[in-house]
C-alpha positions in Angstrom: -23.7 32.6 -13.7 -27.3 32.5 -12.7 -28.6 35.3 -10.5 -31.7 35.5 -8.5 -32.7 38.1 -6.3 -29.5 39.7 -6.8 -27.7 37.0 -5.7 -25.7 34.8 -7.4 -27.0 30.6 -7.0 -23.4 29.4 -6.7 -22.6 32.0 -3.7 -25.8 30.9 -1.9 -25.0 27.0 -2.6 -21.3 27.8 -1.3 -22.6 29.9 1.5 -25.2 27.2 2.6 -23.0 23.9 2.8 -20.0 25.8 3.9 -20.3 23.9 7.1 -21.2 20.7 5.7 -17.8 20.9 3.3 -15.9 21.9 6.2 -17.3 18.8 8.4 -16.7 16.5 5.6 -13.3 18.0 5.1 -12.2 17.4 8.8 -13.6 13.8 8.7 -11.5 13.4 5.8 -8.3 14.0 7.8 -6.3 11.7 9.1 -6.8 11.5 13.4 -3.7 12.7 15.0 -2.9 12.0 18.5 -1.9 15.2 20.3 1.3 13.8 21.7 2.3 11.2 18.4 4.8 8.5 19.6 7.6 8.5 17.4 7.5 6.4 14.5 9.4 3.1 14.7 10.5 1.5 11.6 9.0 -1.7 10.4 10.1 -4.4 12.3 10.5 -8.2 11.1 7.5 -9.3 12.4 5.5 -6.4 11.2 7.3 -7.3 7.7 6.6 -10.9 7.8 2.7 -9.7 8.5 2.4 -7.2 5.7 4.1 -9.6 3.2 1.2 -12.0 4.3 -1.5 -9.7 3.6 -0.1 -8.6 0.4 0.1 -12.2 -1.1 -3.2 -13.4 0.1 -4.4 -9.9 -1.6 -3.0 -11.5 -4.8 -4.6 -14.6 -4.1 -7.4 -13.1 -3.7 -7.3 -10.8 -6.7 -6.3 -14.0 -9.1 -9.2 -16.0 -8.2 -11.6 -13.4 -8.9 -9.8 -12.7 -12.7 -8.0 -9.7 -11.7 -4.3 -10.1 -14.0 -1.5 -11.2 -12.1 0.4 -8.0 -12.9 -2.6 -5.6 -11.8 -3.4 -8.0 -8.3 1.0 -7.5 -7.6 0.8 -4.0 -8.0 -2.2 -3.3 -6.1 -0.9 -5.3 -3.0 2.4 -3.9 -3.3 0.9 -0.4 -3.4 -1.3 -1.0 0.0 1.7 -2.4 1.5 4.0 0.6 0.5 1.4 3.2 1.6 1.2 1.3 5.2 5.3 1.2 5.5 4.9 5.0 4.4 2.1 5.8 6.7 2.4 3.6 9.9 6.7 3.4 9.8 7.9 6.6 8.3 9.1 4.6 5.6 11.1 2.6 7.5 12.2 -0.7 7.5 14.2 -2.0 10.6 16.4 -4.7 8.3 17.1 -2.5 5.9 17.9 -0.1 8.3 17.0 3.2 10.4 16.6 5.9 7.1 13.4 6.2 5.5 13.2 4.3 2.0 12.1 6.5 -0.8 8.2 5.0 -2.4 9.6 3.6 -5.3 11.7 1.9 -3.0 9.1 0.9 -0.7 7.1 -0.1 -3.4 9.7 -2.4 -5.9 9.9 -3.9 -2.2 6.2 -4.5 -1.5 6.1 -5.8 -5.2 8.6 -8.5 -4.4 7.0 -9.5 -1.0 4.3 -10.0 -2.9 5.3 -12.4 -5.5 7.2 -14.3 -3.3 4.2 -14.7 -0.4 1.6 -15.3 -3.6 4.5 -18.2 -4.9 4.5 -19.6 -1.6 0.6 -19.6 -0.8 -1.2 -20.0 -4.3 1.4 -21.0 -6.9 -1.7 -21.9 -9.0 -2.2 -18.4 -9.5 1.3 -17.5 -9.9 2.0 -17.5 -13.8 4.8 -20.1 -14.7 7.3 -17.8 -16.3 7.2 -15.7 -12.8 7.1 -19.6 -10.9 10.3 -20.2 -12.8 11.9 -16.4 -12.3 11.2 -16.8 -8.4 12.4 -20.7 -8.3 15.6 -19.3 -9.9 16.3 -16.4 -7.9 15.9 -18.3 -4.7 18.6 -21.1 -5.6 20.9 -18.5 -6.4 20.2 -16.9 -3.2 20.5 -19.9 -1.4 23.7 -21.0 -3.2 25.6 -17.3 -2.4 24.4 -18.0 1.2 22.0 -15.2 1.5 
């Protein structure tokens, strides 16, 4: 450690931004509301919405040469941190307990592919094209 005057540098460089760590620190927290409403879990809507955002994310992400794996996980990761942070982890339809992440997320993942199928099947990879195609018949021939 380097001392001059007596003094050690990194005490003085600690002393001296002290505030400036602590600011940045505090702006780095979250804002908190001093009387939080309680969370409500996701609603439909709000599911619809976030499924939207997630597949014109991968949209998005294709077009610009970002791998259709690697554009599916990010949106399903932004979506699954949302659900976490703005719903408690909760999803109304799936009901009132909180979902655990890798939950949230296999979700979000899913949302994701099927929103990107739906808006930009050009960017959708055939072998997922034929997975989701598949699914969905036998979905909609066990009446679900």
């Amino acid at each position: 450690m380097v001392r001059v005057l007596g003094f050690s540098c990194l005490a003085v460089l600690l002393r001296s931004a002290a505030p400036l760590l602590l600011l940045l620190g505090v702006m780095l927290l979250p804002p908190q509301p001093a009387l939080a409403a309680p969370v409500q879990p996701a609603s439909e809507a709000d599911m619809t919405l976030y499924t939207r955002i997630a597949a014109v994310n991968v949209c998005i992400a294709r077009a610009a040469g970002v791998s259709f794996d690697q554009a599916v996980a990010i949106a399903g990761e932004t979506i699954a941190q949302v659900i976490q942070g703005q719903h408690g982890s909760a999803i109304s339809v799936v009901g009132s307990e909180p979902l655990s992440l890798d939950d949230l997320r296999k979700g979000s993942i899913n949302s994701a592919v099927l929103g990107a199928v739906e808006i930009c099947p050009q960017q959708v990879p055939a072998n997922v094209l034929k997975d989701v195609e598949a699914a969905l018949k036998q979905a909609e021939a066990e009446g679900r």
